[in-house]
PQR file with spaces between the fields and no chain letter, atoms N, CA, C, O and H, PARSE charges and radii, in Angstrom:
ATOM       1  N    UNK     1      37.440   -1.084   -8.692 -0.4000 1.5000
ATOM       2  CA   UNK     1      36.677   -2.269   -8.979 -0.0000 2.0000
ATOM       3  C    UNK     1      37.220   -2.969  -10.218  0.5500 1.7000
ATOM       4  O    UNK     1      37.173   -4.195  -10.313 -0.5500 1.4000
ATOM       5  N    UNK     2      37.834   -2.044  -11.344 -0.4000 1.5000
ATOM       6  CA   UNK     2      38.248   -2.716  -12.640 -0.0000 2.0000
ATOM       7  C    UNK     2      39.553   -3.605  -12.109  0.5500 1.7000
ATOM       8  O    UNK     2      39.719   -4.817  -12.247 -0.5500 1.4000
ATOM       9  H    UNK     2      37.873   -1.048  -11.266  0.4000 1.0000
ATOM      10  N    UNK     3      40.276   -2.810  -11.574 -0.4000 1.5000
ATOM      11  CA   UNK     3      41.616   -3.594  -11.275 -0.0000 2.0000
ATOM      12  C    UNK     3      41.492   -4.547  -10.468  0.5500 1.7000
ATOM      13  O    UNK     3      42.578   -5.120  -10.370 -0.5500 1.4000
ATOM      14  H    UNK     3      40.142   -1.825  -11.462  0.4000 1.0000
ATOM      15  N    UNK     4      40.247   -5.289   -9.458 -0.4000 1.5000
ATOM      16  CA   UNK     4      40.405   -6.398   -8.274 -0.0000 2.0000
ATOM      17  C    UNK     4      39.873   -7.392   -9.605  0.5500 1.7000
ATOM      18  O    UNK     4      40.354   -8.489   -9.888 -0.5500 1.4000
ATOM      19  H    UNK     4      39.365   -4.824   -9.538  0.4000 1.0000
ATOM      20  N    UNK     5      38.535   -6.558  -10.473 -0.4000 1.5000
ATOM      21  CA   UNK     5      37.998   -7.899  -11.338 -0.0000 2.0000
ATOM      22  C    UNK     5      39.633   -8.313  -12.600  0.5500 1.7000
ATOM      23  O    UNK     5      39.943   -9.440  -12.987 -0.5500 1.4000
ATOM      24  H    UNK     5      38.144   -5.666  -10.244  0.4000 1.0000
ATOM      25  N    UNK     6      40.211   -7.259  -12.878 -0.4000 1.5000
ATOM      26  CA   UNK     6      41.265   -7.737  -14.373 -0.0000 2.0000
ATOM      27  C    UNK     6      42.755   -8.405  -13.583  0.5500 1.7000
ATOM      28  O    UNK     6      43.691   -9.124  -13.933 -0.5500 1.4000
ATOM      29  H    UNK     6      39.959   -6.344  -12.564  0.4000 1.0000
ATOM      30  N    UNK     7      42.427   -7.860  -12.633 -0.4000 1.5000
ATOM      31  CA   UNK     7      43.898   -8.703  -11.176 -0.0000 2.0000
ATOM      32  C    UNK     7      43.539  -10.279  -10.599  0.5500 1.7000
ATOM      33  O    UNK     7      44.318  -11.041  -10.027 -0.5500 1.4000
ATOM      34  H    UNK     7      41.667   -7.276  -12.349  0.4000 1.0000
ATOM      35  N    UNK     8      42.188  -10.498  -10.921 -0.4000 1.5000
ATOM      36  CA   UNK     8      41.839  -11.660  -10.839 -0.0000 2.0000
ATOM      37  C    UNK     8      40.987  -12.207   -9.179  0.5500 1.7000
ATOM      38  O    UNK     8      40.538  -13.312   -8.875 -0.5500 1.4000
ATOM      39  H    UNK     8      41.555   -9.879  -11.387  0.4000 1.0000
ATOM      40  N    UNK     9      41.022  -11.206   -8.566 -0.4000 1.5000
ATOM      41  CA   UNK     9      40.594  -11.438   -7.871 -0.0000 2.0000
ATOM      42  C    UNK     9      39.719  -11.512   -6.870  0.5500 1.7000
ATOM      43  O    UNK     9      39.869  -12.008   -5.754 -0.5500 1.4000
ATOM      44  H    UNK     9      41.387  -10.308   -8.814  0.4000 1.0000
ATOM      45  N    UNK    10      38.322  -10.715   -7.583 -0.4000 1.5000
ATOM      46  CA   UNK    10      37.083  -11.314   -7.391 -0.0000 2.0000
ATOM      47  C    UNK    10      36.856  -12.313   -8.823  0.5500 1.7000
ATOM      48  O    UNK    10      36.183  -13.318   -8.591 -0.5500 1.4000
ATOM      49  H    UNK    10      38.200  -10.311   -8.490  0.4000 1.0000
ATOM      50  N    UNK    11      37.304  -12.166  -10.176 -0.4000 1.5000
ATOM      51  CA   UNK    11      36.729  -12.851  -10.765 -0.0000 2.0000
ATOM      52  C    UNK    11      36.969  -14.064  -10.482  0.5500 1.7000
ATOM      53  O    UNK    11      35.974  -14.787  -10.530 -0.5500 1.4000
ATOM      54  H    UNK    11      37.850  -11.350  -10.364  0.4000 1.0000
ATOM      55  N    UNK    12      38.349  -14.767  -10.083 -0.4000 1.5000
ATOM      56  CA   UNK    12      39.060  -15.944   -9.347 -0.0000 2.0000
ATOM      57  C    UNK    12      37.433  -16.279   -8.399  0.5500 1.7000
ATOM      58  O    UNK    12      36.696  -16.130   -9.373 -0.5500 1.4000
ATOM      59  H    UNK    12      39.157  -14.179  -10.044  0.4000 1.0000
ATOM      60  N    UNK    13      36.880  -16.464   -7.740 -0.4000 1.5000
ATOM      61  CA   UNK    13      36.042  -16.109   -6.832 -0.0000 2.0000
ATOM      62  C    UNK    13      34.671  -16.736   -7.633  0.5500 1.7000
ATOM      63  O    UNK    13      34.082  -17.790   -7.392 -0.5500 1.4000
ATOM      64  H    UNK    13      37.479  -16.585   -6.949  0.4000 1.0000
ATOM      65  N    UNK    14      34.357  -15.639   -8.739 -0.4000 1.5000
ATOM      66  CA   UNK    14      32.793  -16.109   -9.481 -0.0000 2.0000
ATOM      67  C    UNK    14      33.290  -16.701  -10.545  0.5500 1.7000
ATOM      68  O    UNK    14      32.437  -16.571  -11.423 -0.5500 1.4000
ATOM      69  H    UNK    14      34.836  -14.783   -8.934  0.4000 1.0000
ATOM      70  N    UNK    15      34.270  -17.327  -10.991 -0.4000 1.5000
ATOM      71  CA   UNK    15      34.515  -18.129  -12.320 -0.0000 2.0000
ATOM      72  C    UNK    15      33.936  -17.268  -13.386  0.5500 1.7000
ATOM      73  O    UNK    15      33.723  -16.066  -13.230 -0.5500 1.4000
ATOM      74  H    UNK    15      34.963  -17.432  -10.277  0.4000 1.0000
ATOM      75  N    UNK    16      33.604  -18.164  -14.854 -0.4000 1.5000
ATOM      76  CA   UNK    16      33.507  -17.849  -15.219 -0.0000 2.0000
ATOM      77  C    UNK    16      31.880  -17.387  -15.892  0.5500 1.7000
ATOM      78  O    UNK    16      31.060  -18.227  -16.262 -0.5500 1.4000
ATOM      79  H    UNK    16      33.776  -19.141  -14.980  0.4000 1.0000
ATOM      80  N    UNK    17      31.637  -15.770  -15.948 -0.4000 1.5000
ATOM      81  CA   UNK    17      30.064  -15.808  -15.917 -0.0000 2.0000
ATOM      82  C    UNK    17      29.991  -15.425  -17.703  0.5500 1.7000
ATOM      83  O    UNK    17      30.395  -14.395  -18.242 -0.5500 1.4000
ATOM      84  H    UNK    17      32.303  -15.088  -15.648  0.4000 1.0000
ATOM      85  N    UNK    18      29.431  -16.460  -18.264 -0.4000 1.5000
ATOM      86  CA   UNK    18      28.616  -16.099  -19.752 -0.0000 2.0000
ATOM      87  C    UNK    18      27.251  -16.435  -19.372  0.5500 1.7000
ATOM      88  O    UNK    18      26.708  -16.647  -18.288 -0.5500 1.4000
ATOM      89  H    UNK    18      29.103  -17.297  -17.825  0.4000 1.0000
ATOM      90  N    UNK    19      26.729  -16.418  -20.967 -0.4000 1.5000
ATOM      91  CA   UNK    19      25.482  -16.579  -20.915 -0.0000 2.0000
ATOM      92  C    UNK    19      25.329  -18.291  -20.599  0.5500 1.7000
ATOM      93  O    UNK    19      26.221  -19.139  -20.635 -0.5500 1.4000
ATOM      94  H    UNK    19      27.170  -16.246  -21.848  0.4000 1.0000
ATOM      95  N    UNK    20      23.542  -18.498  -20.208 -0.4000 1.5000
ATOM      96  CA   UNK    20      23.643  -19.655  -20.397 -0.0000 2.0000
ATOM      97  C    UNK    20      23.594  -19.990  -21.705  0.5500 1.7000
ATOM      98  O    UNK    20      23.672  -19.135  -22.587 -0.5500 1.4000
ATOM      99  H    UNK    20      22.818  -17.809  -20.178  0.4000 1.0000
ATOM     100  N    UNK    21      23.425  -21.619  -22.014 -0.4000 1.5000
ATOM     101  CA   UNK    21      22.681  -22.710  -23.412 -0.0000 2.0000
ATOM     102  C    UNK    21      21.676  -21.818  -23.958  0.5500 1.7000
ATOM     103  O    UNK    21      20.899  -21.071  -23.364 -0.5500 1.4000
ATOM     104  H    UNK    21      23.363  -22.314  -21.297  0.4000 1.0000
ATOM     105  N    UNK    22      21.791  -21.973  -24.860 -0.4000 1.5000
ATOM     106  CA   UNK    22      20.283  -21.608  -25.791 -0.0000 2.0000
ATOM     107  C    UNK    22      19.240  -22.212  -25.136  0.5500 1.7000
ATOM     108  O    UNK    22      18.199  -21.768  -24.651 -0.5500 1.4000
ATOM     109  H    UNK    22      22.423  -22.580  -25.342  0.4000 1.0000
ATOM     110  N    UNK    23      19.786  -23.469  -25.227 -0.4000 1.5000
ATOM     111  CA   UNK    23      18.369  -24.849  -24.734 -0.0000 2.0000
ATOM     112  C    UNK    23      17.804  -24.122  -23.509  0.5500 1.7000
ATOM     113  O    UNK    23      16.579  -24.022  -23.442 -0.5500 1.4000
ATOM     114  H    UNK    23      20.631  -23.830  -25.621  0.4000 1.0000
ATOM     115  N    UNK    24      18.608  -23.570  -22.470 -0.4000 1.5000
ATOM     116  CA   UNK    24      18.482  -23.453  -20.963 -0.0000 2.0000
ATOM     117  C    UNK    24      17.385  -22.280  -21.483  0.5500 1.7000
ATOM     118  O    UNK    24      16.197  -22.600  -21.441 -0.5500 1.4000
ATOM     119  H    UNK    24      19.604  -23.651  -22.524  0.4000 1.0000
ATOM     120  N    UNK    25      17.720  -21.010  -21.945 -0.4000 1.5000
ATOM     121  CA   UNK    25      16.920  -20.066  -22.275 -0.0000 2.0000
ATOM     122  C    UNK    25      15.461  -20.323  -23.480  0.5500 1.7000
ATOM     123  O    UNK    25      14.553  -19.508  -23.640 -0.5500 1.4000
ATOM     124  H    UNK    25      18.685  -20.751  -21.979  0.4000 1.0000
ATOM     125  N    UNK    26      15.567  -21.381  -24.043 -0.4000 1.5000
ATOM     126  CA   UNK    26      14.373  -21.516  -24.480 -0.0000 2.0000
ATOM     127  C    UNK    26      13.735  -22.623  -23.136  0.5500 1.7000
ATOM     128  O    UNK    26      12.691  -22.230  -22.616 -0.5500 1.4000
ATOM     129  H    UNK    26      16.304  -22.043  -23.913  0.4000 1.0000
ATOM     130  N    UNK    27      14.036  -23.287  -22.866 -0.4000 1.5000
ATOM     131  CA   UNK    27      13.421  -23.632  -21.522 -0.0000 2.0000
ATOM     132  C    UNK    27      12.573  -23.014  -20.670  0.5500 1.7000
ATOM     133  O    UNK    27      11.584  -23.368  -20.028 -0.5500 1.4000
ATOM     134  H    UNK    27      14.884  -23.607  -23.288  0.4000 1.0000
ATOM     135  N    UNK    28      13.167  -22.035  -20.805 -0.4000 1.5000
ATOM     136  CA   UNK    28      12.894  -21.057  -19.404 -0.0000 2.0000
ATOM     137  C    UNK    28      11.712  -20.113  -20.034  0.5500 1.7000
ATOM     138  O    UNK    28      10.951  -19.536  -19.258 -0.5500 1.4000
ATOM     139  H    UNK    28      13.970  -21.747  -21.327  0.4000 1.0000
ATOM     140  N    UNK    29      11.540  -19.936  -21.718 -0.4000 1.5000
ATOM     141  CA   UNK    29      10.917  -19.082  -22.326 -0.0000 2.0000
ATOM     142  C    UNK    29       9.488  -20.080  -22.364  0.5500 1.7000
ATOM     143  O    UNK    29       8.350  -19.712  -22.072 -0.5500 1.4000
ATOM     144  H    UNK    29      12.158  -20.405  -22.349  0.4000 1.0000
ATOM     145  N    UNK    30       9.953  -21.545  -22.848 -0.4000 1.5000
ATOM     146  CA   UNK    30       8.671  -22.320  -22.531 -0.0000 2.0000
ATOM     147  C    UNK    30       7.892  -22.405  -21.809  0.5500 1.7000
ATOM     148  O    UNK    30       6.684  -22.269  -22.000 -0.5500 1.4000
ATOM     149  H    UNK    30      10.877  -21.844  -23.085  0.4000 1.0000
ATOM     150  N    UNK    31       8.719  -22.770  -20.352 -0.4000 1.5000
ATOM     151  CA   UNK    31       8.059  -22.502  -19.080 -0.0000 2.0000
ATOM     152  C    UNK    31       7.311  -21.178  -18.153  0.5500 1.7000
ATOM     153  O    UNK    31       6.833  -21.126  -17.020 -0.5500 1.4000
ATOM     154  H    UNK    31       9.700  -22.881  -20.197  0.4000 1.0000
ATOM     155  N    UNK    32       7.497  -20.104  -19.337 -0.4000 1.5000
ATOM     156  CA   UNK    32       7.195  -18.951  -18.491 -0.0000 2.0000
ATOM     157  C    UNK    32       5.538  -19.123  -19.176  0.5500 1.7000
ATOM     158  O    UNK    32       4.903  -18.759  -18.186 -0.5500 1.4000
ATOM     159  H    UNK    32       7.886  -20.147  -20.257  0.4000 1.0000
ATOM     160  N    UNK    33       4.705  -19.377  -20.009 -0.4000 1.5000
ATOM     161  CA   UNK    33       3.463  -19.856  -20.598 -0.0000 2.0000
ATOM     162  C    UNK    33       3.208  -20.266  -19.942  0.5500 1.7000
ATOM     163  O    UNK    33       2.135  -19.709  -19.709 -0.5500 1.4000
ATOM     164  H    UNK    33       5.221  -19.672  -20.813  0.4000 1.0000
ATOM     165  N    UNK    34       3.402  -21.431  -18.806 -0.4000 1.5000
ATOM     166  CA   UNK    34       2.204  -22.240  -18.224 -0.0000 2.0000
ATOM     167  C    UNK    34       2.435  -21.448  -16.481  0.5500 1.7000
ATOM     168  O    UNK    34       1.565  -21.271  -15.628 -0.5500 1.4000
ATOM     169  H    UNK    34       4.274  -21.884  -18.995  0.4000 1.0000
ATOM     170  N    UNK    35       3.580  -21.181  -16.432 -0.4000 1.5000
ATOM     171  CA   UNK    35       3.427  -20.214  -15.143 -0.0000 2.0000
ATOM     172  C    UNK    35       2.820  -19.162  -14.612  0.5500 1.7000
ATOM     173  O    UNK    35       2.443  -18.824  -13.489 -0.5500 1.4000
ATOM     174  H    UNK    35       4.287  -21.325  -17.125  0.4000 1.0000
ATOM     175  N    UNK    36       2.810  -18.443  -16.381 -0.4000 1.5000
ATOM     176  CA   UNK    36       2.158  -16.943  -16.070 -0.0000 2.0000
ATOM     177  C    UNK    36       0.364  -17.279  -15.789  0.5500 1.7000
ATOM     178  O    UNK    36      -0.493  -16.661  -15.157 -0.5500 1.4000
ATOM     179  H    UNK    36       3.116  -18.718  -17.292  0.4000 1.0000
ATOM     180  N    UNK    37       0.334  -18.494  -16.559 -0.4000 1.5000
ATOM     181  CA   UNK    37      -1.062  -18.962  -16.547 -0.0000 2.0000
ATOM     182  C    UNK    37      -1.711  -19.241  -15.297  0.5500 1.7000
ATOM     183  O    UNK    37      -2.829  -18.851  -14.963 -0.5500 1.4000
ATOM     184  H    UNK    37       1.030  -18.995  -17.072  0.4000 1.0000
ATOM     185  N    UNK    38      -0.822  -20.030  -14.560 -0.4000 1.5000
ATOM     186  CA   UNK    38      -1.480  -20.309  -13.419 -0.0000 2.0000
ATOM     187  C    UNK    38      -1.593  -19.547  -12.576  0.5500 1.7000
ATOM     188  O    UNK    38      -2.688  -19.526  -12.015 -0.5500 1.4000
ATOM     189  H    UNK    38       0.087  -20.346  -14.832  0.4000 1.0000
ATOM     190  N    UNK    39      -0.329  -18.415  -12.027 -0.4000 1.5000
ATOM     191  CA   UNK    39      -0.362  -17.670  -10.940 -0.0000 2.0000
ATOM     192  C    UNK    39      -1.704  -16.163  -11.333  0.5500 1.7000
ATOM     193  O    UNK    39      -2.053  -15.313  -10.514 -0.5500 1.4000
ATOM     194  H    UNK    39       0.561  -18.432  -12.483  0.4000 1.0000
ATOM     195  N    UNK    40      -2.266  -16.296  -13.032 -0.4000 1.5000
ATOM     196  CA   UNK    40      -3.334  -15.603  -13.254 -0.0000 2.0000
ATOM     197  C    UNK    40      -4.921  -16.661  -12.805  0.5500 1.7000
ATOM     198  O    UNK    40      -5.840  -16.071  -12.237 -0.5500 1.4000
ATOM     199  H    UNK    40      -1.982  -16.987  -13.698  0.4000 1.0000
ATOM     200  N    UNK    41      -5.026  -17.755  -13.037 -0.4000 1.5000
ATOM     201  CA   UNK    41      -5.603  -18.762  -12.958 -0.0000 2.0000
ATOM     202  C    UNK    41      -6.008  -18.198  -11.176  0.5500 1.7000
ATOM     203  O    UNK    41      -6.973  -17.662  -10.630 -0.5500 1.4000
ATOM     204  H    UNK    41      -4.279  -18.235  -13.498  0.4000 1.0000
ATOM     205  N    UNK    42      -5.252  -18.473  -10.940 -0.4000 1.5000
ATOM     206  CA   UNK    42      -5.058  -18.120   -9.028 -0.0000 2.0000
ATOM     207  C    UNK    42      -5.433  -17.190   -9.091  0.5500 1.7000
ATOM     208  O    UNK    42      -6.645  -17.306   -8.910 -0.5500 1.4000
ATOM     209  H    UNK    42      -4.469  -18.909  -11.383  0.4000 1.0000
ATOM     210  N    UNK    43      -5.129  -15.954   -9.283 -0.4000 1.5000
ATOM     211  CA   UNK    43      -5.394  -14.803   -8.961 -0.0000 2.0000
ATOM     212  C    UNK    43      -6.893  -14.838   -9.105  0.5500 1.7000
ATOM     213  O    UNK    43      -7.575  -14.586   -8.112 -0.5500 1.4000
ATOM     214  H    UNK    43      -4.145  -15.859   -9.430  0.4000 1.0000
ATOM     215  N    UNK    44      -7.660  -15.225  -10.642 -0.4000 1.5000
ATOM     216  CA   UNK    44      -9.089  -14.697  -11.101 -0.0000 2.0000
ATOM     217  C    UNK    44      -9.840  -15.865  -10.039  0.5500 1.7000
ATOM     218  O    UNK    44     -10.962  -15.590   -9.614 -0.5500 1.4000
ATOM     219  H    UNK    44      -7.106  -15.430  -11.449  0.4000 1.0000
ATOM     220  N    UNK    45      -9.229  -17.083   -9.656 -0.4000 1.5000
ATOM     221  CA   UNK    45      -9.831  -17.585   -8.437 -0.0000 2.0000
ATOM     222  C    UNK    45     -10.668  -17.179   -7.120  0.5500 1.7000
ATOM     223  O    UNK    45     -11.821  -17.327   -6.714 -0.5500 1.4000
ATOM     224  H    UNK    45      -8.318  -17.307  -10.001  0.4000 1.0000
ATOM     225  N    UNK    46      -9.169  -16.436   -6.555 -0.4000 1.5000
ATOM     226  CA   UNK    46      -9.262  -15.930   -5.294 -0.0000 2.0000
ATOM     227  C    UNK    46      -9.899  -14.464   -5.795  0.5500 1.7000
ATOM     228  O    UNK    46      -9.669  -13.503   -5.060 -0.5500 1.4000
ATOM     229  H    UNK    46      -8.232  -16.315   -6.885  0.4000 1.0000
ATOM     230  N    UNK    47     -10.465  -14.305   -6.666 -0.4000 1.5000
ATOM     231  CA   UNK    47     -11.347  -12.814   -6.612 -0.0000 2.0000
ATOM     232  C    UNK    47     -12.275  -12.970   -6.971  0.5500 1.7000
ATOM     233  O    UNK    47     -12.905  -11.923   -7.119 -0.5500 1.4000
ATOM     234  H    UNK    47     -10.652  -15.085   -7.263  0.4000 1.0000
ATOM     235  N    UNK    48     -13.000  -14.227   -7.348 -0.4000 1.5000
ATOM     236  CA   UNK    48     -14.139  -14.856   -7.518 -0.0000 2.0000
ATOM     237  C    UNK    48     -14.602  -14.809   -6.425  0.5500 1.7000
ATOM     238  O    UNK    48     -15.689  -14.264   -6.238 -0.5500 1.4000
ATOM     239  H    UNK    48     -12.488  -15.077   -7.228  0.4000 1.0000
ATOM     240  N    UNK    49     -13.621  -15.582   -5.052 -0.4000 1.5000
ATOM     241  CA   UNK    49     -14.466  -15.332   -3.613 -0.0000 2.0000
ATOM     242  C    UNK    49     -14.611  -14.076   -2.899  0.5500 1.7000
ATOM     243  O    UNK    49     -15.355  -13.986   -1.921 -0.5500 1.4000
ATOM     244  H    UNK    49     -12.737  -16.025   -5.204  0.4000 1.0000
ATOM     245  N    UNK    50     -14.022  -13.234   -3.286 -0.4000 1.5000
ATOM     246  CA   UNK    50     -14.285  -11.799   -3.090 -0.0000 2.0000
ATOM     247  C    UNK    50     -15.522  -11.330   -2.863  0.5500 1.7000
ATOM     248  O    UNK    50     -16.400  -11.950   -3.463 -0.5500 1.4000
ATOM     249  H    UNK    50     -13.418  -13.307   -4.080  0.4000 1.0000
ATOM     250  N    UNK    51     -15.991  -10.148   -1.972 -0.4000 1.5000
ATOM     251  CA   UNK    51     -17.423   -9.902   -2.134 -0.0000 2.0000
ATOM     252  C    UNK    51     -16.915   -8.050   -2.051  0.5500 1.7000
ATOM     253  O    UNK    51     -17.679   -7.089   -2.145 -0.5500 1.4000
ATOM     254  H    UNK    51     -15.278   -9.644   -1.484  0.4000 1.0000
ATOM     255  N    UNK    52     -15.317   -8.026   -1.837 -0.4000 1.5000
ATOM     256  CA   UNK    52     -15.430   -6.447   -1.792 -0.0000 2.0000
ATOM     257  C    UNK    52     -13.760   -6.752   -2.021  0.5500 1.7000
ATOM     258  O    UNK    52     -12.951   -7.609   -1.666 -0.5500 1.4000
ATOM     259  H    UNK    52     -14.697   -8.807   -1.760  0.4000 1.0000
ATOM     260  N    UNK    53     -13.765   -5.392   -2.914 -0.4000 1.5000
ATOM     261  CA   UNK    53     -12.035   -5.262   -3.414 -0.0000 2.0000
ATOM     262  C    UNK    53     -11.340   -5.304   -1.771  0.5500 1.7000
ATOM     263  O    UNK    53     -10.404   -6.099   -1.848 -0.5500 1.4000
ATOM     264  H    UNK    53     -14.422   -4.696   -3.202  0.4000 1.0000
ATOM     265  N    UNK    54     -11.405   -4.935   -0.795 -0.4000 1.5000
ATOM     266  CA   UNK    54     -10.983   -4.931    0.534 -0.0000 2.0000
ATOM     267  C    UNK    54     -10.491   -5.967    0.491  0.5500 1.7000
ATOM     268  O    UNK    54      -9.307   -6.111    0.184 -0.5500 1.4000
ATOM     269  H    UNK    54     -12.165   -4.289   -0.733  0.4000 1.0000
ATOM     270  N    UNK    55     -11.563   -7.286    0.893 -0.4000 1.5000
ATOM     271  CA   UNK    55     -11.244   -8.738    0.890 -0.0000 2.0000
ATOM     272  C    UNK    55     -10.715   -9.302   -0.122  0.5500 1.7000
ATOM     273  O    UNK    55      -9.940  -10.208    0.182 -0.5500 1.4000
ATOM     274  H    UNK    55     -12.524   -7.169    1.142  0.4000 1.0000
ATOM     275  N    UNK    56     -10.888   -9.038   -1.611 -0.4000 1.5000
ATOM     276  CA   UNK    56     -10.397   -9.507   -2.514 -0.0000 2.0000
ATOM     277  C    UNK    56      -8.567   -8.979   -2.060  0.5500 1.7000
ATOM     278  O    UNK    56      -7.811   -9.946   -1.966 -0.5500 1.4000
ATOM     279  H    UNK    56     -11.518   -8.302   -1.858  0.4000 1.0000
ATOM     280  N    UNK    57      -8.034   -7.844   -1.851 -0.4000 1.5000
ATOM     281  CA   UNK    57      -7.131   -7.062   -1.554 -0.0000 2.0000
ATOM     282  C    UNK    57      -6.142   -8.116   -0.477  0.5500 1.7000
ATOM     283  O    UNK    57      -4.918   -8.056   -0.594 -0.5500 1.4000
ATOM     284  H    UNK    57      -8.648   -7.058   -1.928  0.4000 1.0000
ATOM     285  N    UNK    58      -6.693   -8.947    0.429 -0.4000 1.5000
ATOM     286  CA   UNK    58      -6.728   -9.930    1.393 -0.0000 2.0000
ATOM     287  C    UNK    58      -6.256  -11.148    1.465  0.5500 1.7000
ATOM     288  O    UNK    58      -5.569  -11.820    2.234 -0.5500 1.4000
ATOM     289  H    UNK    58      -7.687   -8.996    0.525  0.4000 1.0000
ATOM     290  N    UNK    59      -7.091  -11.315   -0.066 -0.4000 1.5000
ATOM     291  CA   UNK    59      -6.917  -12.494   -0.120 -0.0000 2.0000
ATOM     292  C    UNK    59      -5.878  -13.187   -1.604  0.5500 1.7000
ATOM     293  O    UNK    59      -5.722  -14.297   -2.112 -0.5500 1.4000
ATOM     294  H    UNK    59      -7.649  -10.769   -0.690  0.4000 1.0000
ATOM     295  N    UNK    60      -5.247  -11.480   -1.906 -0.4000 1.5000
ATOM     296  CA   UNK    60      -4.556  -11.596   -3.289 -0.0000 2.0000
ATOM     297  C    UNK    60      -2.916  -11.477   -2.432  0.5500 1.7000
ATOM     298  O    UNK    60      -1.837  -11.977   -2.749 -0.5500 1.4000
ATOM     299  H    UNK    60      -5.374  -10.578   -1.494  0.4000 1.0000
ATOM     300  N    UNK    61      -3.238  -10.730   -1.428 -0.4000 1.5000
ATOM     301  CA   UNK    61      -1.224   -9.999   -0.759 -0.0000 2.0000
ATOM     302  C    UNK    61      -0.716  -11.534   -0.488  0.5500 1.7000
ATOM     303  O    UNK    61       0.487  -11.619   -0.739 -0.5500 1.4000
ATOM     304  H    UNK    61      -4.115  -10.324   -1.171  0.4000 1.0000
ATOM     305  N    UNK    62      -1.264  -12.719   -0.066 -0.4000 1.5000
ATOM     306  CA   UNK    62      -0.071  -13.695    0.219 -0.0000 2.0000
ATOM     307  C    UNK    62       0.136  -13.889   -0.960  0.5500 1.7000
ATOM     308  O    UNK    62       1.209  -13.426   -1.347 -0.5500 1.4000
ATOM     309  H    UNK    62      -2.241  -12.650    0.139  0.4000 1.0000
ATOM     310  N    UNK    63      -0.591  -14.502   -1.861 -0.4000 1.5000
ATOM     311  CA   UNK    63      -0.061  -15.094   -3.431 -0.0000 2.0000
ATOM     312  C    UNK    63       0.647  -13.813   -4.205  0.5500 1.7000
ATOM     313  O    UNK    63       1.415  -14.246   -5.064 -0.5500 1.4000
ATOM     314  H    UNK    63      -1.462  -14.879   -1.547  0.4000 1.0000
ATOM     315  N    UNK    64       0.627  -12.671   -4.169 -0.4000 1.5000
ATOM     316  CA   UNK    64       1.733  -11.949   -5.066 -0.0000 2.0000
ATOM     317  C    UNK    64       2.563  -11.845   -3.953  0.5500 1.7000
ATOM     318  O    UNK    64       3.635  -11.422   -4.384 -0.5500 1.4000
ATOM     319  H    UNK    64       0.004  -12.320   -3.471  0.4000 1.0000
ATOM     320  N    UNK    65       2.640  -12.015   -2.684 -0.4000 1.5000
ATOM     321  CA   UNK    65       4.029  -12.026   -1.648 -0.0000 2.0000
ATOM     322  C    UNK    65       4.497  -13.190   -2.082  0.5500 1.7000
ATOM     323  O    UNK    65       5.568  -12.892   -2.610 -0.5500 1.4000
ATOM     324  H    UNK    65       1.768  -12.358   -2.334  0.4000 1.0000
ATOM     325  N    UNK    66       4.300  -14.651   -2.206 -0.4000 1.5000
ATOM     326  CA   UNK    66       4.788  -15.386   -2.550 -0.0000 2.0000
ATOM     327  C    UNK    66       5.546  -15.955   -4.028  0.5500 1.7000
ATOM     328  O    UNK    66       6.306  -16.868   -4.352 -0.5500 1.4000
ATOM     329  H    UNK    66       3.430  -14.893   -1.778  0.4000 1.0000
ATOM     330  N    UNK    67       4.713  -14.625   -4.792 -0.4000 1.5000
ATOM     331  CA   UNK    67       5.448  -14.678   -6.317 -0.0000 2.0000
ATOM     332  C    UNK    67       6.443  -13.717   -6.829  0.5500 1.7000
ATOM     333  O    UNK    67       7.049  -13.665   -7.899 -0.5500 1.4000
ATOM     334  H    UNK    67       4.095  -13.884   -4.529  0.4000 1.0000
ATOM     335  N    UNK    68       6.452  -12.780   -5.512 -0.4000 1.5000
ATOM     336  CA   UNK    68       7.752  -11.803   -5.813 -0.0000 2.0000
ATOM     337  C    UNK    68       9.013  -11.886   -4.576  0.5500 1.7000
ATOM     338  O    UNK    68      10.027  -11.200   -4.447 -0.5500 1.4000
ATOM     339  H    UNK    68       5.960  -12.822   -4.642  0.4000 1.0000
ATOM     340  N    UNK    69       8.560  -12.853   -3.875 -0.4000 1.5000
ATOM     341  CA   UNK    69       9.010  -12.766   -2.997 -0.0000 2.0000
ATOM     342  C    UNK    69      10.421  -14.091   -3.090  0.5500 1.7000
ATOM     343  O    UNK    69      11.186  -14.247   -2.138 -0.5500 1.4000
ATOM     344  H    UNK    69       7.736  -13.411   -3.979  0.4000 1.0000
């Protein structure tokens, strides 16, 4: 694997990988505050209509399928 990446030829392939911008990563650090908020926001929602962890259980699997998914 060392010799295809230092022979050039997978890295030829993925260019070149650094980090991103600062900016990009504080971006992303900003935006994780109002995200984490909402997909909790949602969550304490949909377990409000709950009348049994079962249904609550029900009605939580699409929204964490859709946030890990």
């Amino acid at each position: 694997m060392a010799s295809l990446v230092s022979g050039g030829g997978v890295a030829a392939k993925l260019g070149d990988l650094a980090l991103p911008p600062i900016t990009s990563l504080i971006w992303v650090l900003v935006m994780l505050v109002p995200l984490a908020s909402l997909f909790s926001a949602l969550c304490l929602a949909f377990a409000t209509f709950a009348r049994s962890s079962k249904e609550g259980q029900y009605y939580l699997t699409p929204l964490l399928m859709s946030r890990w998914g």
